[in-house]
N, C-alpha and C positions, 0 to 999 in steps of 0.2 A: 507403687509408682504414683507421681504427682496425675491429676488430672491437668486436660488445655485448659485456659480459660480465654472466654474474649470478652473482650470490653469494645464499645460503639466506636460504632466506624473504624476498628485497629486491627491490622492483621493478628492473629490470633498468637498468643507467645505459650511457651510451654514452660510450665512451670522449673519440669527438671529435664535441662536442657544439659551440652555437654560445655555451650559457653551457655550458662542460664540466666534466665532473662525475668524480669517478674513488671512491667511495664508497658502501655501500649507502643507496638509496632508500626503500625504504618496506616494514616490517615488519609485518606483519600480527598477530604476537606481542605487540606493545605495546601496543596499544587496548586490552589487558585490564585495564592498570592502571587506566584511566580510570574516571572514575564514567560514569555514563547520556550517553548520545551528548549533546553540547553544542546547542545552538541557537547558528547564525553569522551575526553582522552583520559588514560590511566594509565598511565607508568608504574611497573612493581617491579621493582630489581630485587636478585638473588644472594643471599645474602652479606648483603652490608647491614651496617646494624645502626643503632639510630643513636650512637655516638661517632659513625661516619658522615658528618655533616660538619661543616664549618659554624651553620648557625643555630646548632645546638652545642656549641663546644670545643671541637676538635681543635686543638694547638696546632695540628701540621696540617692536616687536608685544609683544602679551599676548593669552596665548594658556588658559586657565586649565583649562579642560574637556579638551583634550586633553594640556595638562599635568597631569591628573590620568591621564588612560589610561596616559601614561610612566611617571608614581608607582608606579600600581596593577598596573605590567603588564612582561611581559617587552620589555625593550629590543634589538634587534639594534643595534647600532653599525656595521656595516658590512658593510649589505642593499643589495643593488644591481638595478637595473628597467635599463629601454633609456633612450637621450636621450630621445624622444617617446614620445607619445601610445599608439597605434595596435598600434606594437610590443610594448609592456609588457604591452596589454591581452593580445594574442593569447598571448603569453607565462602570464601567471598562469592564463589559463584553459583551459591545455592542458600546461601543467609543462615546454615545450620551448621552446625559440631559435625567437624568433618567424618569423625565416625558414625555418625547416623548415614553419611555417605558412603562407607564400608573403606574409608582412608583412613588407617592405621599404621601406615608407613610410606617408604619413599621408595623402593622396590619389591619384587614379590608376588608381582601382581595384588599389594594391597595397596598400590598408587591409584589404582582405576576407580574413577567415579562410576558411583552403579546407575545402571541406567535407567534405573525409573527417576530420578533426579530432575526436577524440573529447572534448567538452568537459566542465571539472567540473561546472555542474550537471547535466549528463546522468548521470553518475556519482554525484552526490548523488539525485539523484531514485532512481537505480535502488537504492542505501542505502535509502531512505523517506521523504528529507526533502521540501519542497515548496519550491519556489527561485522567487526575484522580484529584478528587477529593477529600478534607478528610475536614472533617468541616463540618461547616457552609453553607449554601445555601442562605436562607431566601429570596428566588423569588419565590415560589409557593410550595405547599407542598403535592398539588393531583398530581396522578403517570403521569400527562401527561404532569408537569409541571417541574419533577423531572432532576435535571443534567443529569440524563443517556439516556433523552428525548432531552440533551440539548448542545448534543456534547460530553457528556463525558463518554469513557469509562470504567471507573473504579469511581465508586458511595461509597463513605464511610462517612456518614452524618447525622445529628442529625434535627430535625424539627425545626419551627417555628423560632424566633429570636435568641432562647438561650437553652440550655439545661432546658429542664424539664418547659420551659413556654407553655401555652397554655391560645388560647384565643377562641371568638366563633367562630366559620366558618372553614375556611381552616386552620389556622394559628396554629401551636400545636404537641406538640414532643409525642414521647412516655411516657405513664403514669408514674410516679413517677422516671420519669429520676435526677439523680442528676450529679455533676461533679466527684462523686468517681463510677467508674464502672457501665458506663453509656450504654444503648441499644441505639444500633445503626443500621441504616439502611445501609446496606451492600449489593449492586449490586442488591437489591426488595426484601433482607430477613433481618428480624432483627437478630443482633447479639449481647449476651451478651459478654458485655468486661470487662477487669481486670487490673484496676490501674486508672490513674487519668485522667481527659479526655484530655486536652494538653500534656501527655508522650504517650496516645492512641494513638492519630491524627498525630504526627508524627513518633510513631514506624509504624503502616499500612503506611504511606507514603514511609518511608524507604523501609520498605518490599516490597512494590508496583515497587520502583525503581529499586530495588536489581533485580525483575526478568523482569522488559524490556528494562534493559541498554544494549547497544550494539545493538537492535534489531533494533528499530527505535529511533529517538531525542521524547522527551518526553517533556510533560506537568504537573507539579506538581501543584497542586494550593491546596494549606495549610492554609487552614482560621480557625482559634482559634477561637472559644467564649472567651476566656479567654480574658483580665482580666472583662470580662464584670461583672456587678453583676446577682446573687448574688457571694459574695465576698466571694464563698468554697476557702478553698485552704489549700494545703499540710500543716498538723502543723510545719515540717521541714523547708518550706518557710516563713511562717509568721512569724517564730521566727527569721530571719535573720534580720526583721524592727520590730521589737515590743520594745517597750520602744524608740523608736528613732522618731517614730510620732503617731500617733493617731492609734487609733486599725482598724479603718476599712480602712487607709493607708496602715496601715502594711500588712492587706492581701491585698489589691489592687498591691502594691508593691513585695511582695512574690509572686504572681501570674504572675507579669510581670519577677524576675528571674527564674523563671520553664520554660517560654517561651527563654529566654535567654540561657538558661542551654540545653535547647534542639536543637534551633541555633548551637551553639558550635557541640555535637553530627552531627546534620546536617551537618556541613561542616569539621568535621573529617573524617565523612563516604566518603563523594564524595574524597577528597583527596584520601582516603586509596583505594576507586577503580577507581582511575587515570581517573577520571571526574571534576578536578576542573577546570583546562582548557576550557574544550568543554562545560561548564554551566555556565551561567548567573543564579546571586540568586539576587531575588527581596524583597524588606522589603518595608509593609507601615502599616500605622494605617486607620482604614476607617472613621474616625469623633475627632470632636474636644473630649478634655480630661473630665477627668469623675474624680471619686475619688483624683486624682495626685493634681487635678491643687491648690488646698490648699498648696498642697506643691510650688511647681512651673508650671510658666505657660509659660515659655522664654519669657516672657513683656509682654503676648497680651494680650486682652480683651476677655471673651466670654468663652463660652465652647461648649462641643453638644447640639443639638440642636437650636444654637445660629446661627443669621448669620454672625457674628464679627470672625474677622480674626482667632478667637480662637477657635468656631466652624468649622473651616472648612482645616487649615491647617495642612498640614498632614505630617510624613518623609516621606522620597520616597529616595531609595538607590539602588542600581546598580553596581553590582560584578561580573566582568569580568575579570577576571586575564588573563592578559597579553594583553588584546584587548580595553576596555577602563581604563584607566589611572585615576586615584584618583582625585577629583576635584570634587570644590563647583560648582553648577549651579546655578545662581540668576534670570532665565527667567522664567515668570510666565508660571506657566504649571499646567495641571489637570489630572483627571484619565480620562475621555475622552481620554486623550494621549495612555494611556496604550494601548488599544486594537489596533490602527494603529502602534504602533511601533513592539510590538509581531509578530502582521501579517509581517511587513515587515522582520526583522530578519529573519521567518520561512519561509520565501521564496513563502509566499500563494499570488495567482493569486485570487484577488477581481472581483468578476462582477459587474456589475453596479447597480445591489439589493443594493450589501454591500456598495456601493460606496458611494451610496448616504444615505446611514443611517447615517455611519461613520461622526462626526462631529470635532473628536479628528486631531492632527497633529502627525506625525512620532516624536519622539523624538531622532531618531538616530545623527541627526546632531548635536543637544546639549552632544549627548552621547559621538561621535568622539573629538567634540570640546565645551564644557560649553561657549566659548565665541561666539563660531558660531552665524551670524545674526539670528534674530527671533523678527520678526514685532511684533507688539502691538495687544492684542488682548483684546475683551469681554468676562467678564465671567460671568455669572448669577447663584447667590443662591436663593432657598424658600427654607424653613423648611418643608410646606405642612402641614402634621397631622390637617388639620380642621376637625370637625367633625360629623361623619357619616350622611348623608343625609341632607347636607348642599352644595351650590355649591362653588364651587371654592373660593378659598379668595386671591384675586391677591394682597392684601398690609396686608397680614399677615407677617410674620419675613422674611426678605429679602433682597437682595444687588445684586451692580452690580459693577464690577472688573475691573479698566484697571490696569497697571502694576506702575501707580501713585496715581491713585484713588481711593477709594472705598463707595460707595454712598449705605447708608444702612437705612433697613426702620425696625425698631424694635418692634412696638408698634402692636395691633390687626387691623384689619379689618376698614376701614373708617378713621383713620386720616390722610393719606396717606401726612405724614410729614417726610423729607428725611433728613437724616444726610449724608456731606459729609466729608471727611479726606484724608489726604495729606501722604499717608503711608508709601511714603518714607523720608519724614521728621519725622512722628509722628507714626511707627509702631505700638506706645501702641492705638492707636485712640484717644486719651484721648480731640483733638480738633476739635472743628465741623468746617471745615470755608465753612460751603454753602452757606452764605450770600456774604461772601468774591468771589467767584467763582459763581456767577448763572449758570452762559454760560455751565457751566461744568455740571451741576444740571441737567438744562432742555435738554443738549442731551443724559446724562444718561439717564436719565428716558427716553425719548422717544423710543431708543433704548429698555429700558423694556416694558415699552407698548407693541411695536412690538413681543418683544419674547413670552411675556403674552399671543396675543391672538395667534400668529402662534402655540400656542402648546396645545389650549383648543382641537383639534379634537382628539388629544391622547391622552387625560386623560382618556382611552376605563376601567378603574375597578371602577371608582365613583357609578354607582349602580351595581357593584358585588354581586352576594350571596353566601353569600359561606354554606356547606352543611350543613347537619344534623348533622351529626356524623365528629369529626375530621378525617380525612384521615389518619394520624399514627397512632392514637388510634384502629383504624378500625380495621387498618392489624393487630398490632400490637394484641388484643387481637384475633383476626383471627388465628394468628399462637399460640398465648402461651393459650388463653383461654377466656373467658368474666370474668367479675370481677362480684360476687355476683350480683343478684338484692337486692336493697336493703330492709328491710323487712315491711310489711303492717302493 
């Protein structure tokens, strides 16, 4: 196993990391430039993919509000998240490889964040900020594993992966949830709501901010189901693509301008209460594309699930009017990053718990300047999802990242036959030259090797059990009633 290293003043990175990193992290020196700590909103919708955008491409969606956050905002070009759900989440809100989180899938009880996990708003809060949720969670779904367990405080959130999924054990919303006027879990009580669940999630956000602006800098973090399937969506939206591509496009695509539509709304409101300045608005997608990519897929190969660049690449935009300046970024970077750059904006004081969990790097230096130096680093994907009560599958779907490279192993279990690609020549991947490159071959991989087995001791949910009874179903009929027994 690699040793830590640190370097002066930089949170401490680890060498064999499961997205790895070989670069200082997080400067505590830097935040001086900054004006007054920002207020953060963060928008992460489920998957759309990052050729479901008008201003990266897309022929038919139109996308207009968040093709102004691109205008307005720093662009990563090539920001990378996990194939799913589950993982990316556990990832961004803890700066490490979500398997060191024991997230190895998206049900199972291998979704739950372990809970020695020191997460960012825990970390914001203890900065000063006040952090709120509205969405999506999909780290654990019993109350001890709950956001408001998890640093956050203000809880506005739906179970399991998606509205109205449920599966056995922990994993599982409230009964008969749908995306029109959905029950939702609100601060440990459910609440019925009214209208569609994407204009829900960000009206309570709104409202949320409306009453602790001025008070302290805030945390908003906005994760949509949407456009996840299933593909509800407003018949007003779907009619905006219907006849222009396939029908289960056209709501995929109508789902994504509601999200759009509400963007817009979101940063009319911060203007109109003289917070557009003093806040940073974050946009990313959490996995490669889903329904879209028939339409477009900006060249790549692959989608969720997948570990090809199309699986895993994500937008990542950054709106700071008047403090960072409009501009592409082309330096490889991931969500790992997110959670060390936050911390440092918000001015929080790391101890050496977080220091060393922390594997991500500050992204503020690419923020001030896109062309700022930034070494070469490792990144490592698995898919994960093997299944239940099986061990570990280290040459399931998988790859390994440098910022020329990308060395990918696609196939199941035991052929352990690697594909290499030259991706700054061949972004679509469409050419293997691993025979052409060995040398390149065998120090990727041995590099995975190493990260492979440095991360078996924290894969701590592989025999999880999870309960009897769904935990939201529980309360859930706890507060409104039990549903019929059914009859003998």
């Amino acid at each position: 196993m690699f040793r830590p290293r640190l370097q002066p003043g930089c949170l401490r990175a680890w060498a064999a990391t499961a997205l790895m990193l070989c670069a200082p992290a997080f400067c505590p020196e830097l935040a001086a430039a900054e004006p007054a700590r920002p207020n953060l909103v963060f928008i992460l919708t489920d998957d759309q993919g990052y050729g479901d955008l008008s201003c990266h491409g897309n022929p038919i969606l139109r996308t207009p509000n968040l093709d102004r956050l691109h205008a307005e905002g720093v662009r990563f070009t090539d920001f990378h998240v996990s194939p799913t759900c589950a993982p990316t989440r556990a990832a961004l809100l803890t700066g490490r490889h979500e398997f060191r989180n024991g997230v190895t899938h998206t049900i199972h009880e291998r979704e739950r964040l372990c809970l020695e996990a020191v997460t960012l708003p825990e970390v914001l809060r203890q900065a000063g900020y006040t952090t709120g949720i509205f969405g999506k969670w999909h780290l654990g779904d019993e109350p001890e594993r709950w956001p408001s367990r998890r640093g956050f405080d203000e809880m506005f959130i739906h179970g399991a992966g998606g509205i109205g999924q449920t599966y056995p054990g922990s994993c599982g919303d409230a009964p008969g949830n749908t995306y029109f006027n959905p029950a939702i879990l609100h601060n440990g009580r459910f609440v019925r709501t009214e209208g569609y669940c994407t204009d829900v999630f960000f009206r309570q956000a709104l409202s949320w901010i409306e009453q602790v602006k001025g008070k302290k800098p805030f945390y908003a973090h906005i994760a949509l189901n949407a456009p996840h399937a299933p593909l509800q969506v407003r018949p007003e939206d779907e009619a905006r693509y219907q006849g222009k591509v396939a029908p289960d496009v056209a709501k995929f695509f109508g789902m994504i301008a509601n999200i759009d539509d509400n963007v817009g709304v979101l940063l009319s409101r911060l203007a109109a209460w003289g917070l557009e300045t003093n806040t940073l608005v974050i946009f990313m997608n959490d996995n490669g594309g889903t329904a879209g990519v028939k339409v477009y897929n900006a060249g790549m190969r692959g989608a969720k699930g997948t570990p090809w660049l199309g699986g895993t690449r994500a937008a990542s935009l950054w709106r700071w009017p008047g403090v960072f300046k409009p501009a592409d970024c082309h330096a490889l970077t991931a969500h790992i990053d997110f959670f060390p750059t936050l911390a440092e904006l918000a001015g929080a004081k790391l101890d050496e718990r977080v220091r060393s969990q922390v594997e991500g790097r500050s992204l503020l230096p690419l923020l001030r300047d896109p062309s700022a130096p930034w070494p070469d680093r490792t990144l490592f994907t698995h898919v994960g999802r093997w299944a239940p009560g099986t061990p570990p599958q280290k040459y399931g779907p998988c790859s390994v990242r440098r910022s020329r490279w990308h060395l990918v192993h696609e196939v199941k279990q035991g052929d352990g036959a690697w594909q290499l690609f030259d991706v700054k020549a061949d972004p679509g991947e469409r050419t293997n030259v691993a025979q052409d490159f060995p040398e390149v071959v065998a120090r990727l991989e041995r590099e995975f090797d190493q990260w492979w087995d440095s991360v078996q001791p924290q894969l701590v949910n592989e025999r999880a059990v999870g309960p009897e009874v769904n935990p939201f179903k529980k309360l859930y009929w706890e507060q409104f009633g039990q549903p019929p027994a059914p009859a003998r």
